[in-house]
C-alpha positions in Angstrom: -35.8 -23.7 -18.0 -33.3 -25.8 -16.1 -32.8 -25.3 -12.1 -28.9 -24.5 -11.5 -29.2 -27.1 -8.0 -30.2 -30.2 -10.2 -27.4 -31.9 -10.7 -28.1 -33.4 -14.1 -28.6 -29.4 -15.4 -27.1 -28.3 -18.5 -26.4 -25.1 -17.0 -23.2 -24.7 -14.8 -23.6 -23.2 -11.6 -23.1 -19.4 -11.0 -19.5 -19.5 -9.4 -19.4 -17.8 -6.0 -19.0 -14.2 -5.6 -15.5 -13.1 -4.7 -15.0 -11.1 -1.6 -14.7 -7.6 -1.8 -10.7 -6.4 -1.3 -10.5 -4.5 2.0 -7.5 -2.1 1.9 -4.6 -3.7 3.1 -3.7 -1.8 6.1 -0.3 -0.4 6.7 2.7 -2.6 8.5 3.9 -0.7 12.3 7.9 -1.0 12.5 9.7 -0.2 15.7 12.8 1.2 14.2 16.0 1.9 16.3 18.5 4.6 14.8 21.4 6.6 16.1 20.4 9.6 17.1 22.8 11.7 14.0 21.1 9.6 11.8 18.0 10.2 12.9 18.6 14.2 12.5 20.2 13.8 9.0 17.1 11.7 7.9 14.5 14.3 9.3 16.3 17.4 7.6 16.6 15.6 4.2 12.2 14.6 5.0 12.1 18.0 5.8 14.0 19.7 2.5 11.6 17.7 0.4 8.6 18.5 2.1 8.0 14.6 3.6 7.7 13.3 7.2 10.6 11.2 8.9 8.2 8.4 8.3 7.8 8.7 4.5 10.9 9.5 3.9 12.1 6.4 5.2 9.5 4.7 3.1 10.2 6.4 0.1 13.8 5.8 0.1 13.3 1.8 0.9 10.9 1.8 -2.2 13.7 3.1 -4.1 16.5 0.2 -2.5 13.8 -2.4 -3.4 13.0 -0.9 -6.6 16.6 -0.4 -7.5 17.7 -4.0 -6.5 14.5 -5.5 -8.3 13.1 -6.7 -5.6 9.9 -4.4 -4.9 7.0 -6.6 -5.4 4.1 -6.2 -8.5 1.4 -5.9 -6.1 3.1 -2.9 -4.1 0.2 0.1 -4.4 1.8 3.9 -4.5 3.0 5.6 -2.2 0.3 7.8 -0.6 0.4 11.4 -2.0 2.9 14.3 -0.6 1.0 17.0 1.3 -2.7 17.3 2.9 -5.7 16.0 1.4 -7.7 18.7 -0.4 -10.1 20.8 1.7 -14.0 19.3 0.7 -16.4 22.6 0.7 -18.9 22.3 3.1 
């Protein structure tokens, strides 16, 4: 048997074990917006069942999408709605 810290060994060395991924966590934007648009954004987030928030991420998704510049790496959107209720 060879010993992987010899350096004349046969054998290459184990390479290094990657780092786990930690969730990327999620950019804050202060956003400024007239105050009608504001209202028109939160009714349309409202009629399909979205916050102001997602709304406004959904619909930048769909410009960058749209104009081909979303990036591969983008993860989806976080589902619509509450998370399931766990039984106790």
């Amino acid at each position: 048997m060879t010993d992987p810290t010899d350096p004349g060994s046969q054998e290459p060395p184990h390479p290094p074990e990657t780092p786990k991924r930690r969730p990327q966590q999620r950019k804050q934007v202060l956003l400024r917006l007239d105050p009608a648009v504001y209202e028109a954004l939160a009714r349309w987030a409202g009629d399909e069942l979205r916050s102001a928030n997602a709304q406004i991420e959904f619909l930048l998704r769909q410009a960058l999408a749209d104009a081909g510049r979303l990036p591969r790496n983008t993860g989806p959107l976080p589902r619509r709605g509450r998370p399931p209720v766990s039984e106790p």
